[in-house]
C-alpha positions as CSV (number, residue, x, y, z in Angstrom):
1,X,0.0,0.0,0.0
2,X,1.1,3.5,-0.8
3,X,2.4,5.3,2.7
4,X,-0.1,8.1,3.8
5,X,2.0,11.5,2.8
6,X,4.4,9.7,0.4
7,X,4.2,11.5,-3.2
8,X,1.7,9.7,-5.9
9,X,3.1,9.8,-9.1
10,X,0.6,11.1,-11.8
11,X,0.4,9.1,-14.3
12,X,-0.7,9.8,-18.2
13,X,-4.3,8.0,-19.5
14,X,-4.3,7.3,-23.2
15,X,-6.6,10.0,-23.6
16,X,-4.1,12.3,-22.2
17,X,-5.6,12.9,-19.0
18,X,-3.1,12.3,-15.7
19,X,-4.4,10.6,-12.9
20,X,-3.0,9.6,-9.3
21,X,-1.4,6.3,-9.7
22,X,-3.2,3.3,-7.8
23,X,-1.7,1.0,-6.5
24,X,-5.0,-1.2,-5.9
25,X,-6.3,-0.6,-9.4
26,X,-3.2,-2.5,-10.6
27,X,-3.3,-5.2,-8.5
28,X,-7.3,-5.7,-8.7
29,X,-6.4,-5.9,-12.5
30,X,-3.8,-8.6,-11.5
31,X,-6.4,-10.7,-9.3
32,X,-9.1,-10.7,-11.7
33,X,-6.8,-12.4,-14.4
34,X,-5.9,-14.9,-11.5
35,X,-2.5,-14.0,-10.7
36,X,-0.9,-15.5,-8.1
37,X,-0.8,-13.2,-4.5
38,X,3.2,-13.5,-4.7
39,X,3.4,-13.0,-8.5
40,X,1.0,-9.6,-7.7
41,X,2.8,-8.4,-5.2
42,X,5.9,-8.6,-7.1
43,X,4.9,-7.1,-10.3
44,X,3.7,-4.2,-8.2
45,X,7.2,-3.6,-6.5
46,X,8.3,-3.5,-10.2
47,X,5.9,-1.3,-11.0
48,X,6.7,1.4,-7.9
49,X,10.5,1.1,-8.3
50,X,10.1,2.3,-12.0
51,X,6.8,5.1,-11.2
52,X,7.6,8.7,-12.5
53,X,5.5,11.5,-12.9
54,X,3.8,11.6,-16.6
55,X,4.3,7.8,-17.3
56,X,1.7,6.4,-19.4
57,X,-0.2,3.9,-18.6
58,X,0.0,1.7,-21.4
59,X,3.9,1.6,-20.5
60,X,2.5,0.2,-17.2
61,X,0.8,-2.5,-18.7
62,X,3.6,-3.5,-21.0
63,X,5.7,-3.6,-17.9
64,X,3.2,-5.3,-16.0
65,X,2.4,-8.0,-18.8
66,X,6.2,-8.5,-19.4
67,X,6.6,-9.8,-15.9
68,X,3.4,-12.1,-15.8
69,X,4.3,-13.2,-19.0
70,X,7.4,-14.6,-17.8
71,X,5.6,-16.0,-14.3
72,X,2.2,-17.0,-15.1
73,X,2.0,-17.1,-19.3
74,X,-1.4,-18.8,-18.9
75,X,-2.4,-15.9,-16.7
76,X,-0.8,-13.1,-19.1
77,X,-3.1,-14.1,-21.7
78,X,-6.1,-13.7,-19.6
79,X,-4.5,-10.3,-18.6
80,X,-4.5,-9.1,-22.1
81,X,-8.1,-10.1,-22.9
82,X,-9.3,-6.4,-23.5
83,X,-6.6,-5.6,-25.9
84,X,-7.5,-9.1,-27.8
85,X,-10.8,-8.7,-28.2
86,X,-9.8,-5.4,-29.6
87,X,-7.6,-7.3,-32.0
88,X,-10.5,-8.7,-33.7
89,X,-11.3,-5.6,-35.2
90,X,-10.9,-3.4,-38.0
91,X,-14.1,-4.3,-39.0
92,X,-16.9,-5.5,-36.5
93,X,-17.7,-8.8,-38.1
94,X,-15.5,-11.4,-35.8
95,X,-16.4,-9.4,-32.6
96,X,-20.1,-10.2,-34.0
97,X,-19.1,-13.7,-34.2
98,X,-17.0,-13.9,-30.8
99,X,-19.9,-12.5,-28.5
100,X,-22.1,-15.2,-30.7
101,X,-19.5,-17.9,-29.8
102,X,-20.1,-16.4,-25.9
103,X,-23.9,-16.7,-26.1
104,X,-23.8,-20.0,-27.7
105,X,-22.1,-21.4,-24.4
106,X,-24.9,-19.6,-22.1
107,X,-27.2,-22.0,-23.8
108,X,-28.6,-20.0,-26.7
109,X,-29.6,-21.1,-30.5
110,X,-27.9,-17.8,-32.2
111,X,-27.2,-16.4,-35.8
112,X,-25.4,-14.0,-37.4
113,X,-26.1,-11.3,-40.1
114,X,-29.8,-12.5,-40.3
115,X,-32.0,-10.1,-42.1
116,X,-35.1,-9.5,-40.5
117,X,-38.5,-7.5,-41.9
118,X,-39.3,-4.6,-39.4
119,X,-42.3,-2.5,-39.7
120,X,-40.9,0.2,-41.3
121,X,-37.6,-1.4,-43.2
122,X,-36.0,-4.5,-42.7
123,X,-32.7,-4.7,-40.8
124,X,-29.8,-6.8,-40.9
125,X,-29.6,-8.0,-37.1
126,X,-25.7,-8.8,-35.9
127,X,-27.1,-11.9,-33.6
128,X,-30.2,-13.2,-33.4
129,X,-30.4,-15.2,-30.0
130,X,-33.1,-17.3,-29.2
131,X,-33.6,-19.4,-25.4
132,X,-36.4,-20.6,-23.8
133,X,-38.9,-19.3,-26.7
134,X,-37.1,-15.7,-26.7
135,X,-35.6,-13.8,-29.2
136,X,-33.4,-11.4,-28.6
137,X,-31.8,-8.9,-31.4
138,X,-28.8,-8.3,-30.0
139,X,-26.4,-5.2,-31.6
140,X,-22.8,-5.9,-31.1
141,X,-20.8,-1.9,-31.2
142,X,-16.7,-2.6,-31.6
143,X,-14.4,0.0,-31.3
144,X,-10.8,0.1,-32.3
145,X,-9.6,2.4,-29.5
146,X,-10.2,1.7,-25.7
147,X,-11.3,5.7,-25.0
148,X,-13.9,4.9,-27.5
149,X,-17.0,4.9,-25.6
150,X,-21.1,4.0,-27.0
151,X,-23.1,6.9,-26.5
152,X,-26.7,7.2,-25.9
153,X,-27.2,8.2,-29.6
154,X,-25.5,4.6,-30.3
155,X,-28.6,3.3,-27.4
156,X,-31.0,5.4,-29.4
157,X,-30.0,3.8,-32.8
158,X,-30.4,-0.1,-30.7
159,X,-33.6,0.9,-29.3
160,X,-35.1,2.1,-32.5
161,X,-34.3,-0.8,-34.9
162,X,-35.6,-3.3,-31.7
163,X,-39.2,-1.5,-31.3
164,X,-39.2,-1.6,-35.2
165,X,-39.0,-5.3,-35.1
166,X,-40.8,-5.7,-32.4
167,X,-44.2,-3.9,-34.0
168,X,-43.7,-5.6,-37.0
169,X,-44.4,-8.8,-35.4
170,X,-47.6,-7.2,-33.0
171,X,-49.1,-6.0,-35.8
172,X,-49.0,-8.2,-38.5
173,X,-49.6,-11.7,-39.4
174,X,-45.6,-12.1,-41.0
175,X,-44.2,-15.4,-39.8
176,X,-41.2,-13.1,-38.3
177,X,-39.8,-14.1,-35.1
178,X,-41.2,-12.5,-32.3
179,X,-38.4,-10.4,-30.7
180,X,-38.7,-10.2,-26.6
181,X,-35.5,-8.2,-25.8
182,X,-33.0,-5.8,-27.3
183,X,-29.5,-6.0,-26.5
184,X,-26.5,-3.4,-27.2
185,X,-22.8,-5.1,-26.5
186,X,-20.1,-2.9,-26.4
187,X,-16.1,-4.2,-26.1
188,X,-15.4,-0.9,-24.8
189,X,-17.3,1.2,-22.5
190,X,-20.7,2.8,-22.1
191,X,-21.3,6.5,-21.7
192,X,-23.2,7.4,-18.5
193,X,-26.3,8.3,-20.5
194,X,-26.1,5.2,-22.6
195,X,-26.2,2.9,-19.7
196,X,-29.0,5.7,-18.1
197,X,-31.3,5.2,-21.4
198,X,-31.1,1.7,-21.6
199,X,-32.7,1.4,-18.1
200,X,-35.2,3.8,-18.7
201,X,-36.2,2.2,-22.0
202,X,-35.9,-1.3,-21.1
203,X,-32.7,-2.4,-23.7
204,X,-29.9,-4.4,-22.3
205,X,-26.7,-2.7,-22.5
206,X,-23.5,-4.9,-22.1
207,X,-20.0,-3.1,-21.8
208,X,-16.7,-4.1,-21.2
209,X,-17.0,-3.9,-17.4
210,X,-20.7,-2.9,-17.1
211,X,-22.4,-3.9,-15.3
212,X,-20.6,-5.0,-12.3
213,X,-21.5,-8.6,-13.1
214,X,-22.4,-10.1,-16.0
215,X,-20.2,-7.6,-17.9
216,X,-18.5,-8.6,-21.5
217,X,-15.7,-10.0,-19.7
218,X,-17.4,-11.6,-16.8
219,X,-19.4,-13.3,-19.7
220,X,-16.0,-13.9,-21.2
221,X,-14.5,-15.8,-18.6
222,X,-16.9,-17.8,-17.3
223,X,-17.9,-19.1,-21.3
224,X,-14.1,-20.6,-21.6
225,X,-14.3,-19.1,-24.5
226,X,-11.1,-16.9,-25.5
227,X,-10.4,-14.7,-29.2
228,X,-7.4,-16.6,-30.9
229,X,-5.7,-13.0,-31.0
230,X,-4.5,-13.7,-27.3
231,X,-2.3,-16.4,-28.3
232,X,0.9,-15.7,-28.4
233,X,2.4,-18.6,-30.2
234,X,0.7,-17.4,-33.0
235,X,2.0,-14.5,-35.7
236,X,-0.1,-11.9,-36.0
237,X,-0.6,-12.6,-39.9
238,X,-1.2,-16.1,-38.8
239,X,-4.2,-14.2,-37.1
240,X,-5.5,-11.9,-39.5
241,X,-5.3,-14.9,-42.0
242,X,-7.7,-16.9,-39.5
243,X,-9.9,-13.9,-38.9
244,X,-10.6,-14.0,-42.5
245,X,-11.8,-17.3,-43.0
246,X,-14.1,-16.7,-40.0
247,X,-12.2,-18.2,-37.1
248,X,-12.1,-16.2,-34.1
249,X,-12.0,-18.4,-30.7
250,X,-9.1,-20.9,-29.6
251,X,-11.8,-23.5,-29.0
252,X,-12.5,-23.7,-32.7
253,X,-8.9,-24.4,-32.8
254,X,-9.1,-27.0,-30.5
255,X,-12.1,-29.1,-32.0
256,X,-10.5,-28.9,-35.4
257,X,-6.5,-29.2,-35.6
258,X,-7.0,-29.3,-39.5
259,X,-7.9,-25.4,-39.6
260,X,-4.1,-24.4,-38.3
261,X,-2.9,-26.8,-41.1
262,X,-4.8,-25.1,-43.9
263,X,-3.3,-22.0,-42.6
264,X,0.1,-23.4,-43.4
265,X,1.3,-23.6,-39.9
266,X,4.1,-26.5,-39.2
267,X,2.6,-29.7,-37.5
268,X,5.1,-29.6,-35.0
269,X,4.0,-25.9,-33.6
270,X,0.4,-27.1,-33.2
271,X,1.3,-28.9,-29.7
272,X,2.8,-26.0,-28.7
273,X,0.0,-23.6,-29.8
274,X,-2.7,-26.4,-27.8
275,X,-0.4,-26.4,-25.0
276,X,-1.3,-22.3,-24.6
277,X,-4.7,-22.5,-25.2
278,X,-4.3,-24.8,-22.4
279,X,-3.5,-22.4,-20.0
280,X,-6.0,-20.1,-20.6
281,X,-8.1,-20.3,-17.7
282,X,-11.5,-22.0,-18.4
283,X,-10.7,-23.9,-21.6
284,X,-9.4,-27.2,-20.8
């Protein structure tokens, strides 16, 4: 802990704001990606011995993941989830299919890129997830750039397109599905009035860390279910080249060995990439 009356270093936000360095943010980052309480503590020192004034904090995190990396590799993976899933971009299409990959493991039917009639237009729906006789059109928002935040005019836009689909179902005899909810998921965050709005009008909003539980990456790490852009036995052209041909989660890795083959890697760096997955935590 930081001794009362000692100097706190103020360090830089990607956004350019400064900030008092915390000491507990850092190691509540640590413990949420299930480092170890010696392997946290040390990173930490690392990090104090090393603080100055106007240090970014993205230099913090690449000091921070170096160290894990080196500890707990398993661990440094899960530690570097946010920046992965970010990694799936440019465009939004394997972030749609990821969060379908999540739902899929929470017990729902889902689809992607399904056109749907509305009332007023029809609309291409991102996932189209169905349980227990609901369906639920659910709008999947990726951003490139972590500061990059869903606004309530992104809400608005969600809300819109769901009450569309919605009244074309109540008010016509069309063989559409019925849909019960709306859902907005964001891999970033959600701007206070977003979040506000989506109460108010009833749509589900799911950001990076909102709500407190059941946020994207609660939903991510209890699914098992982890991008293939965390692994780091893997070249990032290796990547892009499997984001392409629509592969987007380690487990699809695992089920099919022949899909790292058709991407020309080496049979004998296959046991080495399963022995990673492996140590992502939930994904056996």
């Amino acid at each position: 802990m930081t001794h009362q009356g000692a100097h706190i270093a103020l360090v830089r936000k990607s956004t350019g704001e400064r900030e008092p360095f915390s000491e507990e943010k850092l190691r509540a980052s640590l413990r949420r990606a299930g480092a170890a309480p010696e392997t946290v503590e040390e990173i930490v020192g690392h990090i104090l011995a090393e603080l100055r004034d106007g240090m970014e904090t993205t230099a913090i995190y690449r000091h921070a993941f170096s160290i894990l990396k080196k500890r707990e590799r398993g661990v440094a993976a899960t530690y570097s989830l946010r920046k992965a899933v970010m990694m799936l971009g440019p465009s939004g299409f394997p972030f749609e299919k990821f969060v379908a990959e999540v739902l899929k493991t929470k017990g729902y039917r889902v689809q992607t890129g399904v056109i749907i009639p509305g009332f007023c237009v029809s609309h291409e729906v991102d996932i189209l997830a169905e349980k227990d006789n609901k369906h639920i059109f659910v709008e999947c928002k990726f951003h490139n750039e972590a500061t990059l935040k869903s606004d309530v005019k992104v809400a608005l836009y969600v809300h819109a397109r769901f009450l569309d689909l919605k009244k074309a179902h109540d008010t016509t005899e069309r063989s559409t599905p019925k849909i019960h909810e709306g859902w907005l998921v964001t891999n970033t965050k959600a701007t206070h009035d977003a979040v506000q709005y989506g109460s108010c009008a009833g749509l589900t909003v799911i950001a990076w860390n909102y709500p407190h539980e059941g946020n994207l990456h609660d939903l991510i790490r209890m699914s098992g279910v982890y991008p293939i852009t965390l692994l780091v036995t893997l070249a990032s052209g290796e990547k892009r080249h499997l984001l392409a041909e629509g592969v987007v989660s380690c487990k699809a890795l695992l089920d099919n060995e022949n899909i790292l083959r058709s991407a020309g890697i080496s049979p004998d760096r296959i046991p080495r990439i399963f022995k990673e997955i492996g140590q992502l935590r939930g994904i056996s």
